[in-house]
C-alpha positions as CSV (number, residue, x, y, z in Angstrom):
1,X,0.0,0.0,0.0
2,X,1.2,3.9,0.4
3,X,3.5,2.9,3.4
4,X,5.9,1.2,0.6
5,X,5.4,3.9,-1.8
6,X,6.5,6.5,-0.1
7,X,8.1,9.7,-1.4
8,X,10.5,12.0,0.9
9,X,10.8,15.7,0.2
10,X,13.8,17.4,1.8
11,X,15.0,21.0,1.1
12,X,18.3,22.5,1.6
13,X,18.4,26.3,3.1
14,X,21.5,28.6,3.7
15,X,20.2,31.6,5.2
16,X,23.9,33.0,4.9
17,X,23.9,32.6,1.0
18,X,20.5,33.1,-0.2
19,X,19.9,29.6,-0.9
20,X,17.2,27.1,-0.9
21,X,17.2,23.9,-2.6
22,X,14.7,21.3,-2.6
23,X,14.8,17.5,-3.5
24,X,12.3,14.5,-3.8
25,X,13.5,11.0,-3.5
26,X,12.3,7.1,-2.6
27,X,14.1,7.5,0.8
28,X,15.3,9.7,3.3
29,X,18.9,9.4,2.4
30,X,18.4,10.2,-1.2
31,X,16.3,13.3,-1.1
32,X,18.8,14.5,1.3
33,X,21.8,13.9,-1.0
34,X,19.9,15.3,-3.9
35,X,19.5,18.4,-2.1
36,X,22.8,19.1,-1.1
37,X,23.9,17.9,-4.5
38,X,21.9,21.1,-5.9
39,X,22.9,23.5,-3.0
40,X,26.7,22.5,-4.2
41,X,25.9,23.2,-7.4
42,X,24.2,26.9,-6.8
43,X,27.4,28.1,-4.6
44,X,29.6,30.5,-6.0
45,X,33.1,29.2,-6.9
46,X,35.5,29.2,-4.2
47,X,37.8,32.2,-4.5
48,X,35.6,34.3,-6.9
């Protein structure tokens, strides 16, 4: 039933930076991931 079909939705928020992500995923783990995944991706370049 919906108990094995569940969907996690996680989001990502840096206050600091102006950034909010947000990620869906079958588990926990991998919304999470997902999330930080596109937070790493949004940050500026380290030295620019």
């Amino acid at each position: 039933g919906e108990a094995h079909d569940q969907t996690f939705r996680v989001q990502c928020i840096m206050d600091d930076l102006s950034l909010h992500t947000e990620a869906e995923g079958k588990s926990r783990r991998m919304a999470e991931q997902l999330a930080a995944q596109l937070a790493l991706e949004k940050l500026p370049e380290a030295g620019s």
